[in-house]
N, C-alpha and C positions, 0 to 999 in steps of 0.2 A: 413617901411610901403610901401605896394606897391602905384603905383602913376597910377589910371586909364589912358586912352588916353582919352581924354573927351572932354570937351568942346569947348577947344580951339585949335581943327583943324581946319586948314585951309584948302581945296580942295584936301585932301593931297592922298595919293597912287601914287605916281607918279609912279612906277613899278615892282610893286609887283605883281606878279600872281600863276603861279602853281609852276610847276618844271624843265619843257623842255623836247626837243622834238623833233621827226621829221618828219618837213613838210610835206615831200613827201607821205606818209604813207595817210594821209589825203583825197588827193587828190582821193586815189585809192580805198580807204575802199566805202561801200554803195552808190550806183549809184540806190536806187530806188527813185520814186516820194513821195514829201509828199502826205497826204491824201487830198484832194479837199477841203472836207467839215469840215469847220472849227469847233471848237466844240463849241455849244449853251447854252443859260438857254433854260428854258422851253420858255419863253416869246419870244424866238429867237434872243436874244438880242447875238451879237459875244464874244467871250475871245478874240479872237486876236486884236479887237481893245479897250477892257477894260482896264480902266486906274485908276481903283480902281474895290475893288470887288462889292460895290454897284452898277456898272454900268452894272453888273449882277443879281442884284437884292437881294444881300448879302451873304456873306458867305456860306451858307447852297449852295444856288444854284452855288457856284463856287466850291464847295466840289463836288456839284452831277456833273457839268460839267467833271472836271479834271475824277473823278473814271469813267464816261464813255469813258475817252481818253483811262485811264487804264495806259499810260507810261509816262516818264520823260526820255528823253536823256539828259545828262552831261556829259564833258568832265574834266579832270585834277584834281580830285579831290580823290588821294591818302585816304586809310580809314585811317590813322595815322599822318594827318594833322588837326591837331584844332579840334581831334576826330570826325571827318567827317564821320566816320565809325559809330558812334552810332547815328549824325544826320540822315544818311540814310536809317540806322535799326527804325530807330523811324518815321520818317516819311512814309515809309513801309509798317509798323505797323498799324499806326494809321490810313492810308485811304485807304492800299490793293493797290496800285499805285504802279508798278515795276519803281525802277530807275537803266537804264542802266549806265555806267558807262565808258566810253573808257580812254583809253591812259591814266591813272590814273597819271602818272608823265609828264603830258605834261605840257607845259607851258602857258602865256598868250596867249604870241604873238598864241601859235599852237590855241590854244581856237577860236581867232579873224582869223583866215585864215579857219579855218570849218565852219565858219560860212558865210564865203565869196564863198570859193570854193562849196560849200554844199548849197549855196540858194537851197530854192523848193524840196528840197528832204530831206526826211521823217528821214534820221540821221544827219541831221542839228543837232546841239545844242541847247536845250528848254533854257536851264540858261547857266548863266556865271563868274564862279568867277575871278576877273580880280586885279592886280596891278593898284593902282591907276592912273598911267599915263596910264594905257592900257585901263582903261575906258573911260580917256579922251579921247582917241583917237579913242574907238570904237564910243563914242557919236556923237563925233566929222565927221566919216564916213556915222553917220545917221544909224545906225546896230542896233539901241536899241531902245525898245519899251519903252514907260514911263509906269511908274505903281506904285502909292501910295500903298504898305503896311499901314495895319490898323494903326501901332505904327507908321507910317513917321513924325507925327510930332512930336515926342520926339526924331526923332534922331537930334543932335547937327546940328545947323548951321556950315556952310563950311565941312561936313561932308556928304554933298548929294547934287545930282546937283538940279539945280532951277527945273528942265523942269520931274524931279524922275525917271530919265532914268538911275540913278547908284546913291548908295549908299551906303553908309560903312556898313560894318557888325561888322566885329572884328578884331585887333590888335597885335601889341605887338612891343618890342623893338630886335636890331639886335643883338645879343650877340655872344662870343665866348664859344663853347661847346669843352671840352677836356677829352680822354681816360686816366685817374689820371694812369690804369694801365700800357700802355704803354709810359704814358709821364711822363718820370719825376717830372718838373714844370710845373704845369698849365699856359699856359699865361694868364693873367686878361686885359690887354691892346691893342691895336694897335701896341702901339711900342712896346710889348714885342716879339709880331711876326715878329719883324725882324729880333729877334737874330738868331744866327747862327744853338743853339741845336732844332732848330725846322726847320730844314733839311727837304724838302718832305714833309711832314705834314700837311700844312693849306690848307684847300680849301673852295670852295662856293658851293652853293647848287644852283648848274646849270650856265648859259650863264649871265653875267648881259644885254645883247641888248632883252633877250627873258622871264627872269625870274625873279618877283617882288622881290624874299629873295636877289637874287644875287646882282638885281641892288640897295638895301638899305645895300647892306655889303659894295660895293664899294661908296655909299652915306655918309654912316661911316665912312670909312677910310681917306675920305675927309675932313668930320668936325676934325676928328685924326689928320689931319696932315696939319692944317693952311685953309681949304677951309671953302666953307658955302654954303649954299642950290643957292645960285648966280655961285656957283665955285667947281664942282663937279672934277674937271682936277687935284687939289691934290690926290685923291685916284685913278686915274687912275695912276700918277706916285708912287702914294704908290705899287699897285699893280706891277708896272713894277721893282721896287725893289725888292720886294719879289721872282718875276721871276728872277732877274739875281742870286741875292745871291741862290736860288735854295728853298727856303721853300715852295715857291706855288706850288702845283699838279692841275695840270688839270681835276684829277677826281672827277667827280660830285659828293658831299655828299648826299647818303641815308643814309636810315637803315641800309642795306643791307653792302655798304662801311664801315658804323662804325665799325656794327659788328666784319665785319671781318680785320678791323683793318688797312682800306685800306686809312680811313681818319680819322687820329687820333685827327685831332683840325678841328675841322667846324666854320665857321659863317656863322650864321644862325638866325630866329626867336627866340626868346626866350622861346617861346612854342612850336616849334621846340625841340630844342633841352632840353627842362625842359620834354616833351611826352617821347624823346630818355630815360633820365635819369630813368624814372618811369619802361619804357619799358625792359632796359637791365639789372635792377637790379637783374632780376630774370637768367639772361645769365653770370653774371659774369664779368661785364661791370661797370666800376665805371667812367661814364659819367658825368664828373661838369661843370655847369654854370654859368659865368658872365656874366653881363651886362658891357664893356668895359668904362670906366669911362671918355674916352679922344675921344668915338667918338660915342656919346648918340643918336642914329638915330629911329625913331619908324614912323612907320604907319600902315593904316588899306588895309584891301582887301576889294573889295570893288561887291557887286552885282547886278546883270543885265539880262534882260528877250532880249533873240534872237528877234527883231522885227519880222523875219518873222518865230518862233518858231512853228514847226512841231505838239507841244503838248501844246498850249497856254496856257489853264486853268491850267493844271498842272503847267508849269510852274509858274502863277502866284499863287498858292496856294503854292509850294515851296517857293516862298519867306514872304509867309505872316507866314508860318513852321518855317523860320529861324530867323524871327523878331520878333515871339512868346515868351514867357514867358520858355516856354519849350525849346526852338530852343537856345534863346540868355544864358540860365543857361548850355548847352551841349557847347556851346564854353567853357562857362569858367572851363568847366571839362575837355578840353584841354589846358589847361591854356593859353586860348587868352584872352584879354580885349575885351566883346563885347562892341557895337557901345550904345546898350541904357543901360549899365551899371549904368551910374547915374542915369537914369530914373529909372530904377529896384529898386536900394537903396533907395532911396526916396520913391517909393512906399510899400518896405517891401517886396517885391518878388525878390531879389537878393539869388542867392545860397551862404551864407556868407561863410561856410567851404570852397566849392571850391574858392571865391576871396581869404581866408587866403593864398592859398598855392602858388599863382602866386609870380613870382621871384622879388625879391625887386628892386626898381629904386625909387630915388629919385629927387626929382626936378618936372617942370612942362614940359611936352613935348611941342614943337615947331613942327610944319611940313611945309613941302615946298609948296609953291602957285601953281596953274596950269602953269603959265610960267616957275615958277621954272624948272618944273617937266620937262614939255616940252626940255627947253633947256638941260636940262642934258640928258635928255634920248637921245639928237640929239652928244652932243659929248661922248657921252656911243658909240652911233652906229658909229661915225667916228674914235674913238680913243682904244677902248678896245683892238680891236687884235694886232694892233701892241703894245700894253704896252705888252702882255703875251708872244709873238713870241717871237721866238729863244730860 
């Protein structure tokens, strides 16, 4: 039976975000000014400073606010992540509001630097989907606007911050994803990834200093091999083994890599890599999934409104889209655990087919506390490169 992420997380994303990226790129794209005039209800009451939609004077008028922005900018949000791609089509849809879309495979950290280097001007980033350490962190810079979503209080304590400047949305655990046709033996383990027949083969999906999947593969390989959310520095020397013996590759897992057969064993999300499976069946691609049994790591991504957000209403009506009824049953059609999943069940508005098919784990998940997160992401950034050099 599958095991929700639910109730009993703690503050957890410590590093989860998109996909990775580069910087520079950033810096250079859209140099115009945002718009002046912020967008209003009728009452002339602002979005940019609403912290619920009432304080627009309800829904309806945050509906007519957002469709006279008419846009939503967003960054890192790949359409074949957590079916993001049918979130986007549906919310589209349903108010006529264009959402832009950049750097689709960027990562957090890239997310949090456009939105620093881009104050004031009009391709700032409206939302934010962020690793949970990279939310802490953006909260923590004062970058994030607060904003109760209508469902906020059905989402789980320790799953949002006090101040609703960031919130979980959806989940999953980190598993290993393997091409059955080109690999012989699937590995099911951590330690099976160090054997020798898995030469070249294993990789992350992205940077662990920049990227939430990357930094909860190396979170796993820790709990795998003697560490705990106190002691993330086993998987950094797991990792550094796998570089001498030769099975880590340095190339980033997509789609794209699977396909063509360029990363034949990923760790990755679970729904990740359960999307890849559904995806490639039709290519000829027999993609299988575990959940690694020796290094059980799970958290959520977590959401957040640009404080000084170019298209405020919009953005705040995106996330009331994604905390919806509608919104949280599209995660699980990409097989992510969303955040008010138990709430859903309990009410009878859960998509029960789609929860059938998410990947089995058993047990109850644990997640790492905000210090946790903190400290590890601090010896991620001091220690990563040199475990993978040479």
């Amino acid at each position: 039976m599958s095991t929700s992420l639910s109730s009993t997380a703690l503050p957890r994303n410590a590093a989860l975000g998109g996909a990775l990226a580069v910087v520079t790129a950033l810096a250079l794209s859209a140099c115009g000014a945002a718009p002046d005039n912020a967008s209003t209800a009728a009452d002339g009451k602002s979005a940019a400073t609403a912290t619920s939609a009432a304080d627009l004077g309800g829904m309806d008028k945050l509906v007519a606010a957002a469709k006279k922005e008419g846009t939503l900018h967003a960054m890192a949000l790949p359409r074949d992540w957590a079916n993001y791609g049918a979130l986007i089509d549906g919310f589209q849809k349903k108010y006529g509001i264009k959402i832009e879309v950049e750097n689709p495979d960027g990562s957090s950290q890239d997310e949090i630097n456009a939105v620093t280097s881009r104050k004031g001007q009009d391709r700032a980033p409206d939302v934010l989907d962020l690793g949970s350490s990279f939310a802490i962190s953006a909260a923590q810079q004062g970058l994030l606007a607060p904003y109760k979503v209508e469902a906020f209080a059905d989402i789980p304590e320790g799953q949002k911050d006090t101040q609703a400047r960031w919130y979980n949305d959806y989940g999953g655990y980190i598993s290993i994803g393997c091409d059955a046709k080109r690999v012989k033996e699937c590995p099911k383990t951590f330690a099976d990834l160090l054997k020798p027949q898995y030469k070249g083969q294993v990789a992350l999906n992205g940077n662990p200093t920049k990227s939430g999947s990357a930094f909860g593969g190396v979170y796993a390989a820790a709990l795998a091999s003697g560490g705990s959310f106190d002691d993330i520095q086993p998987g950094l020397d797991f990792f550094g083994k796998l570089k001498k013996n030769g099975n880590y590759t340095p190339v980033e897992s997509t789609p794209a890599t699977v396909e063509k057969g360029e990363t034949p064993i990923s760790i990755d999300w679970d729904y990740l890599n359960a999307g890849y499976a559904e995806e490639f069946k039709s290519k000829g691609v027999d993609w299988q999934v575990s959940v690694p049994s020796d290094g059980k790591f799970s958290q959520y991504y977590s959401q957040a409104i640009n404080k000084d957000a170019p298209h405020p209403a919009a953005a705040r009506l995106w996330q009331e889209y994604l905390y919806s009824t509608e919104g949280q049953n599209l995660w699980l059609k990409g097989f992510a655990r969303p955040v008010l999943m138990p709430a859903m069940d309990k009410a009878g508005t859960l998509d029960k087919t789609a929860a059938a098919k998410l990947p089995e784990v058993s047990g109850t998940p644990a997640f790492p506390t905000e210090d946790q997160q903190n400290k590890a992401k601090t010896a991620l950034g001091q220690g990563w490169a040199k475990a993978v050099s040479g």
